[in-house]
Residue frames relative to the residue before (quaternion, step in Angstrom):
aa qw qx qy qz dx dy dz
X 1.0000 0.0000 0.0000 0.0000 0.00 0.00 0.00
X 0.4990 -0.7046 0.4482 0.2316 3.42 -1.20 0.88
X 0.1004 -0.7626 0.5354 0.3489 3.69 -0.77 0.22
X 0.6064 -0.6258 0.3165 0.3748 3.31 -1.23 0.95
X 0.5315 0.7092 -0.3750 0.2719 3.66 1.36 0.39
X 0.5614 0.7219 -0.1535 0.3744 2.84 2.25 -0.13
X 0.7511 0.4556 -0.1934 0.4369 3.04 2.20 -1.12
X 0.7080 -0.5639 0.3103 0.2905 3.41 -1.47 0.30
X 0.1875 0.7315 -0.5296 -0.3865 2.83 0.14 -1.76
X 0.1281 -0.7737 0.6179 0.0567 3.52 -1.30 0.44
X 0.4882 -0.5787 0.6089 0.2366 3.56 -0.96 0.85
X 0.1119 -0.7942 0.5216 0.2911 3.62 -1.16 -0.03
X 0.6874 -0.5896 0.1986 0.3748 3.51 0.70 1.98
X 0.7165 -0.3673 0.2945 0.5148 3.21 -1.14 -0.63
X 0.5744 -0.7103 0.2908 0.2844 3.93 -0.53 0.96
X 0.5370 0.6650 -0.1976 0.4800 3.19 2.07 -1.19
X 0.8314 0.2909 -0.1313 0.4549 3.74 0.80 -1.07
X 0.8537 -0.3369 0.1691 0.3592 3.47 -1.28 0.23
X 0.2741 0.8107 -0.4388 0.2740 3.94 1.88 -0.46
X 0.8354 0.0587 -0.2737 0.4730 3.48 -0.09 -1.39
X 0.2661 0.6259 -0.6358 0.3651 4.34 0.68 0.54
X 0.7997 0.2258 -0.2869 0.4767 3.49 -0.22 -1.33
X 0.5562 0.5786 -0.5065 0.3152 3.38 0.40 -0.53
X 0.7567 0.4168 -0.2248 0.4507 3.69 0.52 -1.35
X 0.6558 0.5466 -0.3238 0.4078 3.83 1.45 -0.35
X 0.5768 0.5849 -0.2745 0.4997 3.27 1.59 -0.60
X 0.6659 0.3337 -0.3281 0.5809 3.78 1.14 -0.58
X 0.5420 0.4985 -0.4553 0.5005 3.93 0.40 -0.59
X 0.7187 0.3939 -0.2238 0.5275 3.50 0.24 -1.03
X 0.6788 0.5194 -0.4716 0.2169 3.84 -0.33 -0.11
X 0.2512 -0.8166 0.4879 0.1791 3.47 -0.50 0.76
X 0.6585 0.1808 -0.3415 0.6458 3.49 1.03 1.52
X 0.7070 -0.5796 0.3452 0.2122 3.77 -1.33 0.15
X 0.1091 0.8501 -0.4671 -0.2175 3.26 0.31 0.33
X 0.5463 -0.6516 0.4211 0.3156 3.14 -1.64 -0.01
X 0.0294 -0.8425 0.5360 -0.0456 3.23 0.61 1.15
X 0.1316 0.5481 -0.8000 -0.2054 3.33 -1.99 -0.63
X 0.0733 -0.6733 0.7348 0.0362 3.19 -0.95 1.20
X 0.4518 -0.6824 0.5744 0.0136 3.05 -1.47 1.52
X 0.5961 0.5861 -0.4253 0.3468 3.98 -0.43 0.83
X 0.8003 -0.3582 0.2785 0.3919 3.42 -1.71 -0.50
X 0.4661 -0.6527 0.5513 0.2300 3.45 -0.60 0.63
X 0.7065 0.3740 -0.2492 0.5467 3.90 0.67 -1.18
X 0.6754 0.5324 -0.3330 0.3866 3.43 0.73 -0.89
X 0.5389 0.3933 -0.3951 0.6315 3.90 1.09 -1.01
X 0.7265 0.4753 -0.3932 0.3028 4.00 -0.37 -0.75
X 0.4057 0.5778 -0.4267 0.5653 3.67 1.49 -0.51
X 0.6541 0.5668 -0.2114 0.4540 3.62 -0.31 -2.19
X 0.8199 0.2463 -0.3135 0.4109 3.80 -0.01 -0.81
X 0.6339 0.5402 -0.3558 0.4240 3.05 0.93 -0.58
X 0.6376 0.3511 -0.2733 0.6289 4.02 0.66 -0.65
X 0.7595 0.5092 -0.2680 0.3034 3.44 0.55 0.23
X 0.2443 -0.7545 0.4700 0.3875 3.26 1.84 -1.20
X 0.6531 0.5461 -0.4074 0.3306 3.61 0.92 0.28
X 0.1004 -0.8288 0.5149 -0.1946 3.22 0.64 1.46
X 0.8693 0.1898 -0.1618 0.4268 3.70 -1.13 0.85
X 0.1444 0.7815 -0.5774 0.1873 3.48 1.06 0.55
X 0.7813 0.5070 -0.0248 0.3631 3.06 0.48 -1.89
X 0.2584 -0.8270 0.4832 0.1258 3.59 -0.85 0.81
X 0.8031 -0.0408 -0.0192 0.5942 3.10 1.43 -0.47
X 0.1584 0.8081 -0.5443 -0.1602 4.03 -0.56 -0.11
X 0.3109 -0.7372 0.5931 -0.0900 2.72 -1.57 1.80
X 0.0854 0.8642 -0.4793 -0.1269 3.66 -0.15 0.18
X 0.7192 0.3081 -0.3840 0.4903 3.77 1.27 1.82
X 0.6560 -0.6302 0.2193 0.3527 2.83 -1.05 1.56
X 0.6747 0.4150 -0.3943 0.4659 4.12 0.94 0.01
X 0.6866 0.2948 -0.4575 0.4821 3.37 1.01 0.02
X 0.4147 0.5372 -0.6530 0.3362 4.15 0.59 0.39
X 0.8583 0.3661 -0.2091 0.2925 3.37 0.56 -1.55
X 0.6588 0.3774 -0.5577 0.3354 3.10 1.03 0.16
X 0.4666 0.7024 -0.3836 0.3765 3.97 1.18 0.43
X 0.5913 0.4951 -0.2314 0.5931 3.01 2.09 -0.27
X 0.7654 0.3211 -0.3632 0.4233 3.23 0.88 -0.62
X 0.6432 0.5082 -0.3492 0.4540 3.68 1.10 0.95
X 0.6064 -0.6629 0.2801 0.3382 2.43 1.98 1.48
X 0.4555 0.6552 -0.5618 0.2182 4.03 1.05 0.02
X 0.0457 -0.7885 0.5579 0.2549 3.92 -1.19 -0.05
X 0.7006 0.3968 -0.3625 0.4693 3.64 -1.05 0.15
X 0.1617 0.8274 -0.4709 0.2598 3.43 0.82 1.05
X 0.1353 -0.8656 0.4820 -0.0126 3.47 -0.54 0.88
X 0.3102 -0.8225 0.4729 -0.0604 3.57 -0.45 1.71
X 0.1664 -0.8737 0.4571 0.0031 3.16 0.44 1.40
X 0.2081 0.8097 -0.5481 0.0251 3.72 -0.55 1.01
X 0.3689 -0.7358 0.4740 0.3128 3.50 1.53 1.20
X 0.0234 0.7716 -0.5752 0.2705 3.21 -1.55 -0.03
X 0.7332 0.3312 -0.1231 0.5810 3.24 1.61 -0.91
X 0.0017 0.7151 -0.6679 -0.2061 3.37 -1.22 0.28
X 0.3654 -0.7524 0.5146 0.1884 3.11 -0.84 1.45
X 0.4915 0.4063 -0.5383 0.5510 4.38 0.46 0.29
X 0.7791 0.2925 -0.2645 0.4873 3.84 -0.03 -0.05
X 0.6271 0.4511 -0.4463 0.4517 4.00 0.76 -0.09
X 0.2430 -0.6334 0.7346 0.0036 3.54 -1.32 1.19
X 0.3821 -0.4996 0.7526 0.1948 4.04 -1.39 0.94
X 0.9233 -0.1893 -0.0860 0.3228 3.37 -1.44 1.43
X 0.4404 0.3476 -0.6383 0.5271 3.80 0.56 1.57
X 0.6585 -0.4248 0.5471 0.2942 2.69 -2.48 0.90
X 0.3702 0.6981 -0.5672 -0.2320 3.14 -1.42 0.16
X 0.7787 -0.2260 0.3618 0.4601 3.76 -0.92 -0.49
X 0.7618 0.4484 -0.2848 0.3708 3.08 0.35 -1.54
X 0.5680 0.4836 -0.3184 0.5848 3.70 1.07 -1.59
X 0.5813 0.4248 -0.5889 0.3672 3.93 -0.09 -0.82
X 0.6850 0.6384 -0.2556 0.2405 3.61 0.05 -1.60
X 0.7543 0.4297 -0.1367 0.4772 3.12 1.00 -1.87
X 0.6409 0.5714 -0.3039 0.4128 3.67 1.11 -0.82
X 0.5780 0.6279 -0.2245 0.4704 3.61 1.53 -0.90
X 0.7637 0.4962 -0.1572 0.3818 2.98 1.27 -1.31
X 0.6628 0.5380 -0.1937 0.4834 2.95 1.38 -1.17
X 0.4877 0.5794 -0.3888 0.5247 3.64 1.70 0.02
X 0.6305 0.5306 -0.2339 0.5160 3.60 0.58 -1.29
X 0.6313 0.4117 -0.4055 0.5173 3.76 0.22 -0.70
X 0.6199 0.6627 -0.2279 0.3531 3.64 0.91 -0.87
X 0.5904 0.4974 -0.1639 0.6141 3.51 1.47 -0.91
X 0.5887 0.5119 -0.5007 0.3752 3.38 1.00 -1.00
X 0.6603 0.6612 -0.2306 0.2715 3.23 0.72 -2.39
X 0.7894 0.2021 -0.2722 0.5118 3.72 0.63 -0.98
X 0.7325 0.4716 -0.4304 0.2362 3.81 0.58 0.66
X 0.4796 0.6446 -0.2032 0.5597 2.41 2.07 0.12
X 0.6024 -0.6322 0.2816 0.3977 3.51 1.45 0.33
X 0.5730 0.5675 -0.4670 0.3628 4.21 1.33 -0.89
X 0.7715 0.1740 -0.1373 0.5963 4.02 0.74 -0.84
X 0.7583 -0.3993 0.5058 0.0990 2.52 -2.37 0.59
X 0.7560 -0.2215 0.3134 0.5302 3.08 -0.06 -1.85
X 0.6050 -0.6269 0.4553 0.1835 3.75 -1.36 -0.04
X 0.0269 0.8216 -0.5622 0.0903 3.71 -0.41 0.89
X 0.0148 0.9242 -0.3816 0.0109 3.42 -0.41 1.30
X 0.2960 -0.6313 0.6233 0.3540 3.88 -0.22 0.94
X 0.8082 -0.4585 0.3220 0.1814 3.18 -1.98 0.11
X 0.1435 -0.8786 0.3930 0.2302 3.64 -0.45 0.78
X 0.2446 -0.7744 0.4463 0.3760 4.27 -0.21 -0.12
X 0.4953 -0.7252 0.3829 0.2866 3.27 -0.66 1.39
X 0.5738 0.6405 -0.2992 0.4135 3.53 1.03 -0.76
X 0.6896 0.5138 -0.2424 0.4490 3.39 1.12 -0.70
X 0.6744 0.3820 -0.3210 0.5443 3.36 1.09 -0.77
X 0.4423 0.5929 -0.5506 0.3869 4.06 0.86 -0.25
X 0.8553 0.4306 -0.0978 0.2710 3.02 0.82 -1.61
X 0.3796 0.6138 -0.3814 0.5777 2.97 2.27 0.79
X 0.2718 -0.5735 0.6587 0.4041 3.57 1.11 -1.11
X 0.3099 0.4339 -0.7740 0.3415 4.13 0.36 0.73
X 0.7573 -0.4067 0.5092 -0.0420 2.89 -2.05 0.93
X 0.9102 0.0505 0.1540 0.3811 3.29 1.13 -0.97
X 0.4214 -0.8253 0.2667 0.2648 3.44 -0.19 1.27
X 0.7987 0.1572 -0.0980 0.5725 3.74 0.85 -0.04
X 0.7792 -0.4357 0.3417 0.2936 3.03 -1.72 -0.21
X 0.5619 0.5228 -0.3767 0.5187 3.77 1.24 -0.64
X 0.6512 0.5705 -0.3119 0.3913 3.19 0.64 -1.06
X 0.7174 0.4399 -0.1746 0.5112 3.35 0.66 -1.45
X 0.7411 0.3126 -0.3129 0.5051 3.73 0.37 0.07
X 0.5187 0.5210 -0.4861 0.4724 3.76 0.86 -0.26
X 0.5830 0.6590 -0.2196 0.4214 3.30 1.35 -0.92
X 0.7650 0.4437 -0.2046 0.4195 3.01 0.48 -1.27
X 0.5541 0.6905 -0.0592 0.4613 3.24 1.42 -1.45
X 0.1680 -0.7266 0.6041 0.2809 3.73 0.70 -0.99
X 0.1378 0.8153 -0.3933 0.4020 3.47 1.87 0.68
X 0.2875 0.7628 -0.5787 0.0234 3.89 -0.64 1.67
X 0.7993 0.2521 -0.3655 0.4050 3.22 0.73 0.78
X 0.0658 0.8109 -0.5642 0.1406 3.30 0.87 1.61
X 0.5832 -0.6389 0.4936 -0.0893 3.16 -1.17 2.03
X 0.1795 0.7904 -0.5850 -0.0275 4.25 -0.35 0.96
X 0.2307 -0.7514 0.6048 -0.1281 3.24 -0.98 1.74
X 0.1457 -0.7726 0.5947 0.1676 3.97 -0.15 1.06
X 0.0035 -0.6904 0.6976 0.1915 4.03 -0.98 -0.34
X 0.1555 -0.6767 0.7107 -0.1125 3.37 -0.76 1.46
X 0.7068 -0.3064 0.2511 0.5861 4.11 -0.47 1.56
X 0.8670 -0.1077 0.2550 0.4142 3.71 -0.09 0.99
X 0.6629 0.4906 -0.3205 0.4659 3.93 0.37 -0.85
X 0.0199 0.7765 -0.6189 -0.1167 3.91 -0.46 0.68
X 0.4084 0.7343 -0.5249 -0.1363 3.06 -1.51 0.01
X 0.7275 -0.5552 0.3859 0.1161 3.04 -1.47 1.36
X 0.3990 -0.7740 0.4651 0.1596 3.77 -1.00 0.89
X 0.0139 -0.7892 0.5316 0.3071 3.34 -0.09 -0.35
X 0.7640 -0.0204 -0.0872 0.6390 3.88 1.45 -0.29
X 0.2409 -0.6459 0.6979 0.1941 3.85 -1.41 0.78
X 0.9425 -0.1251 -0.0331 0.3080 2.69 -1.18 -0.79
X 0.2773 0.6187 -0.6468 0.3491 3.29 -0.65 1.65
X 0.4107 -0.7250 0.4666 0.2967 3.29 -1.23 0.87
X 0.5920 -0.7121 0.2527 0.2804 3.25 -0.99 0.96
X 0.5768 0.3786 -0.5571 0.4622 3.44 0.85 1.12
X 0.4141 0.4910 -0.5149 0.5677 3.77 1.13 0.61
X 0.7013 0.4938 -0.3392 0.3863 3.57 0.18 -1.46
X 0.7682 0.4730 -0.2975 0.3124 3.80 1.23 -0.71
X 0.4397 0.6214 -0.3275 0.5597 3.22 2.25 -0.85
X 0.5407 0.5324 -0.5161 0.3972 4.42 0.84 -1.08
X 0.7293 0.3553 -0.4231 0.4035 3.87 -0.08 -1.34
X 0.1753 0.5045 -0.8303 0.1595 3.03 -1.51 1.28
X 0.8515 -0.1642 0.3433 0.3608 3.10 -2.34 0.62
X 0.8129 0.4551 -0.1261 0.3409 3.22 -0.53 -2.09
X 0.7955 0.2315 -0.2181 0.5158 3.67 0.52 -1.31
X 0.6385 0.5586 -0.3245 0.4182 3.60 0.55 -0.08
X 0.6524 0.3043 -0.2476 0.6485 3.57 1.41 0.02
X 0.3852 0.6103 -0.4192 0.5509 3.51 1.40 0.45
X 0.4936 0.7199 -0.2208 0.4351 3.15 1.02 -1.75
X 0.6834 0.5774 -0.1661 0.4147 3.33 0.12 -2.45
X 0.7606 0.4017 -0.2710 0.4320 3.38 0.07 -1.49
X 0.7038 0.5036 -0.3257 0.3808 3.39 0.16 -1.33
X 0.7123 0.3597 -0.2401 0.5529 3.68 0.63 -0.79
X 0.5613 0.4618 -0.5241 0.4438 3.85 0.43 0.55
X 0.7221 0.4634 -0.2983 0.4181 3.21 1.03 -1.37
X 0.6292 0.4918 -0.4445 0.4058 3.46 0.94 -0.39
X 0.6427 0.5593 -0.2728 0.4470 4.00 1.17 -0.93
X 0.7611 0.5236 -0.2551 0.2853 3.21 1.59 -0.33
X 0.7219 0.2140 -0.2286 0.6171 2.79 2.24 -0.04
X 0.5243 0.5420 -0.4613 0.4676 3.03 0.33 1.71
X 0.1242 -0.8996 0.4032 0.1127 3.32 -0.18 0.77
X 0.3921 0.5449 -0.6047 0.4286 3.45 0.85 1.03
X 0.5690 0.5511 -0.4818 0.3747 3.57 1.00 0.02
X 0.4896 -0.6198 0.5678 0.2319 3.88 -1.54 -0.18
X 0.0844 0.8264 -0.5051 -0.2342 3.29 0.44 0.66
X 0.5083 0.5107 -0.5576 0.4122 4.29 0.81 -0.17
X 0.6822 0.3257 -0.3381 0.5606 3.72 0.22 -0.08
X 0.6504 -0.5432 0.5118 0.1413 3.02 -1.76 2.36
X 0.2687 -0.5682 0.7027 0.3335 3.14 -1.57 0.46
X 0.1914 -0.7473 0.6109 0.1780 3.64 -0.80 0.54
X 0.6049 -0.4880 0.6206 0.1035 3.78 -2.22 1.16
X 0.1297 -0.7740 0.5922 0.1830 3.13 -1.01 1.00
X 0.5864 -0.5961 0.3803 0.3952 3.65 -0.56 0.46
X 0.4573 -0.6987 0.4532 0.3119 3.90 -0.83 -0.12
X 0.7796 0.3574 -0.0111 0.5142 2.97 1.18 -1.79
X 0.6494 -0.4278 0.3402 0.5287 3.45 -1.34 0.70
X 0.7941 0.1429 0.0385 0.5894 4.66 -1.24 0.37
X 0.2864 -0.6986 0.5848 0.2966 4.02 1.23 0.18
X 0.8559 -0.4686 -0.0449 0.2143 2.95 -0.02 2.32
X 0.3646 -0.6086 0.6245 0.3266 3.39 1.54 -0.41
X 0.6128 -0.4342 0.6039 0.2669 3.93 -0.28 0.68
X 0.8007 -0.4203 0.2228 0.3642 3.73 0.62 1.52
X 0.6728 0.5917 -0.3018 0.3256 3.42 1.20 0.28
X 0.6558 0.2746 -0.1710 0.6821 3.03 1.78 0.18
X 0.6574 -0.3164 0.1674 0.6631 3.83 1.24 0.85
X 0.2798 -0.7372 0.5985 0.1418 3.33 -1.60 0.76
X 0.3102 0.7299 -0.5750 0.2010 3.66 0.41 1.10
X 0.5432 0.5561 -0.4490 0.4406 3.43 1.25 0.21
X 0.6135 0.5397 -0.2763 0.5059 3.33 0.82 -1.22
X 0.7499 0.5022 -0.1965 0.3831 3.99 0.48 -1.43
X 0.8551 0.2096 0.0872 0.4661 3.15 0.76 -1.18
X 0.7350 0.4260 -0.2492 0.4649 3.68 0.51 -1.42
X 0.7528 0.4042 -0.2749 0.4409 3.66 0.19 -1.55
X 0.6543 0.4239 -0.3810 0.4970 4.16 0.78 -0.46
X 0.5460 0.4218 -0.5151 0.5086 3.78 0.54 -0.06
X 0.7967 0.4012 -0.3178 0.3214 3.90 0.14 -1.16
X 0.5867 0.5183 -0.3877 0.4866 3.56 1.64 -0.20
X 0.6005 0.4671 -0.3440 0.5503 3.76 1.22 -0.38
X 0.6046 0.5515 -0.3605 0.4476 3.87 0.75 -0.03
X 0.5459 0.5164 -0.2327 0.6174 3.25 1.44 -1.33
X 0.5373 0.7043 -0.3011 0.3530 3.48 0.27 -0.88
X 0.8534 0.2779 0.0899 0.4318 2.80 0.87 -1.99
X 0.5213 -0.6976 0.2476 0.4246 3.45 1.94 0.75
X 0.4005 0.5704 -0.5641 0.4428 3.54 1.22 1.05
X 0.5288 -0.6547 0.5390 0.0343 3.07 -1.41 1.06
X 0.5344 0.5120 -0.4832 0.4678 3.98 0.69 0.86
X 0.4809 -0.6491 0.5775 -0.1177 2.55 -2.19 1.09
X 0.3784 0.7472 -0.4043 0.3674 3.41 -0.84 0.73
X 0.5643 -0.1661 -0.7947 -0.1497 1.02 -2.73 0.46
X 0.2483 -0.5766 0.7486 0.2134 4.27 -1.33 0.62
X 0.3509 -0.6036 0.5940 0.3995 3.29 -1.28 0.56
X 0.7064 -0.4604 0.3579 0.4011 3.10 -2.04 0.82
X 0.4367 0.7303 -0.3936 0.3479 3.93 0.98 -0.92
X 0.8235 0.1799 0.0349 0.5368 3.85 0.74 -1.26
X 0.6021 0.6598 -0.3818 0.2374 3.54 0.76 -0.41
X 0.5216 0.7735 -0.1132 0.3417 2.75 1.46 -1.29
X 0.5863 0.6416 0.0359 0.4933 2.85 1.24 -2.24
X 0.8549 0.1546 -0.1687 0.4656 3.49 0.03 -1.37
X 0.3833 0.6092 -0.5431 0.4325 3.93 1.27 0.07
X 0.7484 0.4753 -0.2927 0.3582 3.55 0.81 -1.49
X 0.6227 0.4276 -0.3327 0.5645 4.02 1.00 -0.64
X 0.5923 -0.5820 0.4289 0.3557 4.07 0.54 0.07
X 0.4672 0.6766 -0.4740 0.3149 3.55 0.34 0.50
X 0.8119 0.1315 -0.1992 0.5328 3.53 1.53 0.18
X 0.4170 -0.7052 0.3428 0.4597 3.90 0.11 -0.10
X 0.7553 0.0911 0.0941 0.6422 3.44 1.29 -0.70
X 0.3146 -0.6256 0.7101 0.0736 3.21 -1.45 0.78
X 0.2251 -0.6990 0.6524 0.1876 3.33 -1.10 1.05
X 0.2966 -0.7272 0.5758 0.2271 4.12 -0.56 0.71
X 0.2934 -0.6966 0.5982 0.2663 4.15 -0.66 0.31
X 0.7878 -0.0502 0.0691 0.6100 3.72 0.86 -0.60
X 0.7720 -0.4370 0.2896 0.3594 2.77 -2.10 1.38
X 0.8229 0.4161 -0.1962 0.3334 3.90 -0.39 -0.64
X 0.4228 0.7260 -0.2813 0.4638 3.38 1.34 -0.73
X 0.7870 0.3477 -0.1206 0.4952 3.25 0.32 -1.75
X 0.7831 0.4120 -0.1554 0.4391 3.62 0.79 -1.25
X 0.4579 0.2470 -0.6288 0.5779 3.83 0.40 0.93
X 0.6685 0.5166 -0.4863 0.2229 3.79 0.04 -0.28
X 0.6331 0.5612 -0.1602 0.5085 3.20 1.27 -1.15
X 0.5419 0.5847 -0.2099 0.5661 3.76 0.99 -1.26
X 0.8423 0.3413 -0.2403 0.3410 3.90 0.04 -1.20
X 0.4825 0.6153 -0.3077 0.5421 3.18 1.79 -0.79
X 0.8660 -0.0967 0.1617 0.4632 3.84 0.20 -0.83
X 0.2330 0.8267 -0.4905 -0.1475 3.95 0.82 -0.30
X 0.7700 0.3918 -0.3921 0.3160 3.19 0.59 0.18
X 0.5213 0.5280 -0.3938 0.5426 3.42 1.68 0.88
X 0.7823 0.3379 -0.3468 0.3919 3.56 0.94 -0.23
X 0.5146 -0.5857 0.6259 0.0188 2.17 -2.18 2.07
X 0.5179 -0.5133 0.6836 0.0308 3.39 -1.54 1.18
X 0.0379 0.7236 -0.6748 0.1399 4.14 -1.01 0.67
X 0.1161 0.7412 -0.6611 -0.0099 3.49 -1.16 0.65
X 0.3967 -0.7622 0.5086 0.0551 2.90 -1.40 1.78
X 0.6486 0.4277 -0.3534 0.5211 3.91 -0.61 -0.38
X 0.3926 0.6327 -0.5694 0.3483 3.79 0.21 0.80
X 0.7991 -0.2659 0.5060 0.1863 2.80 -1.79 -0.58
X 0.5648 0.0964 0.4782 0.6656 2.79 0.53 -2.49
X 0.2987 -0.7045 0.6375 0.0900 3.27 -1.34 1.23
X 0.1740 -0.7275 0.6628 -0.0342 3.02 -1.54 1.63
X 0.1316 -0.7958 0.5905 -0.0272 2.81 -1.70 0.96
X 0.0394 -0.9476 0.3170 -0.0080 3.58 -0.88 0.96
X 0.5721 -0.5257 0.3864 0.4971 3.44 -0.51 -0.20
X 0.1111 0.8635 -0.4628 -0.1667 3.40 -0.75 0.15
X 0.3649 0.5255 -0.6626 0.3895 2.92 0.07 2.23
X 0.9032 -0.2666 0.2605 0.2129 3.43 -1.64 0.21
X 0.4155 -0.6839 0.4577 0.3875 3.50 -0.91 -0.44
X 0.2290 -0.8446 0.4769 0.0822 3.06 1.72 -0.09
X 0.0395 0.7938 -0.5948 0.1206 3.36 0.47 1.86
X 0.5940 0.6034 -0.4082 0.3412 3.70 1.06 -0.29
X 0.6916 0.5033 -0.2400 0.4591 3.80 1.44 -0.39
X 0.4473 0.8430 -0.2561 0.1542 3.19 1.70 -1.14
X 0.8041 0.2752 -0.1319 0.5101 3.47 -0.36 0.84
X 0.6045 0.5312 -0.4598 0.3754 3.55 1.36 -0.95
X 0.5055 -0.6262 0.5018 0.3172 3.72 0.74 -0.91
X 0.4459 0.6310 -0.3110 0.5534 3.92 1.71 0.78
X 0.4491 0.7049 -0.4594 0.3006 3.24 1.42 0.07
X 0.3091 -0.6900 0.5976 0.2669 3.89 -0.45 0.85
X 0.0297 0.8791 -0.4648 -0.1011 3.65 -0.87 0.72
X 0.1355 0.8254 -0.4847 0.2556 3.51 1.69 0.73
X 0.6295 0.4365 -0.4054 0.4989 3.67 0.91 -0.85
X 0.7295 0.4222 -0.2857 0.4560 4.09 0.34 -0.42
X 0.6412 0.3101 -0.4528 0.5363 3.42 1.12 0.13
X 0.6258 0.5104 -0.3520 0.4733 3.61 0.64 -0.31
X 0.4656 0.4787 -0.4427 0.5984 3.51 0.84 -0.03
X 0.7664 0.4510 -0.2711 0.3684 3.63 -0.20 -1.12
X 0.5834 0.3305 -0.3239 0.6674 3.99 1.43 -0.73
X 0.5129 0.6371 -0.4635 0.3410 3.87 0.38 -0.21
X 0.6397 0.5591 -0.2383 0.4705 3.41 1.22 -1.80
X 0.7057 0.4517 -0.2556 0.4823 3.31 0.63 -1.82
X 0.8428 0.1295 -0.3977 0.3387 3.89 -0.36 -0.09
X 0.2771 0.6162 -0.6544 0.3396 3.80 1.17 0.75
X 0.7404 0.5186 -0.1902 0.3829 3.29 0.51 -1.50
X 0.6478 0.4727 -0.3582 0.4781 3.36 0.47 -0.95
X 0.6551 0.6222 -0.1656 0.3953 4.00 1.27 -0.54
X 0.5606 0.5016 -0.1984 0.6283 2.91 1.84 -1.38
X 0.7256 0.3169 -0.3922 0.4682 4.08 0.74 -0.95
X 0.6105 0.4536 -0.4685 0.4495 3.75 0.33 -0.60
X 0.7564 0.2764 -0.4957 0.3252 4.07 0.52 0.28
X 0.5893 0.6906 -0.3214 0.2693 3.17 1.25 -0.12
C-alpha cells in the first residue's frame, strides 16, 4: 500500500492549452505508476484523450475526498479528481476564456486543499494563461502568486533546475526598470539568506561550493562606469552575508556566471531579474527546465513553458518538461527525508 506521502497532486493548467496533453502523455508514457492525483475535469481529460489517442492514463476517477483515499489506500496511482468546471459545448482548444481561467484556478486551490489535508505530498504544475485568469477576475498572474496567496505564503523563493544547473531569482515579474530600482543592499541579502536556508536543507544542493551573485550591469559596472548598483547595493549585501558565515560570491558578470554554475564551480546562481536567469536556463535545455518554489508549505515544481495555445489540441505538445518536473518533485523530497 501506498502512503499518501508519496503522491503529487497536479492541477490540469489552463484547459485551453497544451496542460492536460502533457499531462496525459507523461502517464501514457511512463514505464512505471506513478502516484499521482491529478486535479481537473473528468469530461474535459476524456475529450483530450480521445482527439489525442491518449486513452488509459488514468487508473481510477474519484471525485470525494473518501473515495481518493480509499484509492490510495489500495495503493492505486494515476488517480484522477474530478471537479468539472468545464462545459465542453462552450470550451474551444487554444482561446482565452473565463471559463478555463476559473476552472484552472480552481483546480489549483483544490490542490492546496489535498496536500494540507494530508492525501499529497507536494505540487506540480503544467502551465497557466494569464489572460485567462484576468478573465476569471483571479487576482493574480501566476502560480507563485496564487499559492503565496493561498498559503498565507510571504517569502516564496523561485529556483529553476536546468539538467542540474540551479538558479535562484531575486525578482519575476517586474519590468526591468522596477526589477532595477528592487536590488537594494537590504533585499538582496534577504535574497542571500533565504537561498542558504533553502541549500541548507536540501541535499541535492553542494554546500562546499559558493553560491555565487550575478552582476546587474554590463562587466558589473566597471567600478561605476556603467551604473553603480554593484558598488551601492549588490557587493554590500554579499559582504554582510560573508559577514554572516554565508559562503557566496560576487557579483560574476551575467556573461560567465551562468556558464560556470553549469560546469560546477558554484551550487547556485542567484539571478537579479526575471529574464537574466531565463535565456540562460531556456538556451541550455528549454524543454528540460523545471521551475521550483521555495517559502511554501509544500514544495512545488513546474514546467517552465507556456500554454502554447497555438498547438493546443493538435497533439505536438513536447512533454519531457512535465515529466521531469514530476522526477524533479520525487528526488527533492526523497532529499528533504534522507536529511531529516
Amino acid at each position: 500500500m501506498r502512503n499518501s506521502d508519496t503522491y503529487l497532486a497536479i492541477p490540469m493548467g489552463d484547459p485551453a492549452g497544451i496542460g492536460p496533453e502533457i499531462i496525459l502523455k507523461t502517464l501514457v508514457g511512463a514505464s512505471e505508476v506513478l502516484p499521482l492525483v491529478v486535479v481537473g475535469s473528468e469530461r474535459l481529460f476524456t475529450r483530450t484523450a480521445r482527439d489525442l489517442h491518449l486513452e488509459g492514463a488514468f487508473e481510477v476517477v474519484v471525485n470525494t475526498l473518501p473515495s481518493l483515499q480509499a484509492a490510495q489506500a489500495k495503493g492505486l496511482g494515476c488517480i484522477l479528481y474530478d471537479i468539472g468546471g468545464i462545459d465542453l459545448d462552450q470550451f474551444v482548444y487554444g482561446e482565452v476564456s473565463a471559463m478555463c481561467g476559473k476552472a484552472a484556478y480552481e483546480s489549483v486551490k483544490v490542490c492546496v486543499s489535498l496536500v494540507s489535508e494530508g492525501y499529497c505530498k507536494a505540487i506540480v504544475t503544467p502551465p497557466l494563461h494569464k489572460e485567462a485568469l484576468q478573465a476569471a477576475h483571479v487576482p493574480h498572474i501566476g502560480y507563485t502568486e496564487i499559492l503565496a496567496d493561498l498559503t498565507g505564503s510571504k517569502n516564496a523563493v523561485t529556483m529553476f533546475d536546468t539538467l542540474g544547473m540551479k538558479i535562484f531569482f531575486h525578482t519575476r515579474h517586474l519590468s526591468l526598470s522596477e526589477a532595477c530600482k528592487a536590488v537594494t543592499k537590504e533585499s538582496l541579502l534577504n535574497t542571500i539568506l533565504q537561498c542558504e536556508a533553502i541549500c541548507s536543507g536540501n541535499g541535492v544542493f553542494n554546500m562546499d561550493l559558493p553560491l555565487a551573485v550575478a552582476g546587474l550591469n554590463p562587466h558589473c559596472g566597471e567600478h561605476g562606469l556603467f551604473g553603480d548598483e554593484e558598488g551601492v547595493a549588490i557587493v554590500p549585501a554579499i559582504e554582510e552575508a560573508r559577514a554572516r558565515g554565508i559562503n557566496v560570491v560576487g557579483p560574476i558578470g551575467a556573461d560567465s556566471v551562468f556558464h560556470q554554475t553549469k560546469i560546477g564551480k558554484y551550487r547556485a546562481a542567484i539571478s537579479l531579474y526575471h529574464d537574466q536567469g531565463h535565456i540562460a536556463a531556456k538556451t541550455l535545455d528549454f524543454n528540460q527546465t523545471i521551475s521550483l518554489t521555495w517559502g511554501l508549505p509544500f514544495l512545488r515544481t513546474s514546467v517552465d513553458h507556456g500554454t502554447a495555445f497555438d498547438i493546443a489540441g493538435k497533439g505536438i505538445a513536447d512533454n519531457q518538461g512535465m515529466a521531469r518536473a514530476i522526477r524533479i518533485a520525487s528526488e527533492y523530497l526523497a532529499s528533504e527525508e534522507g536529511l531529516s
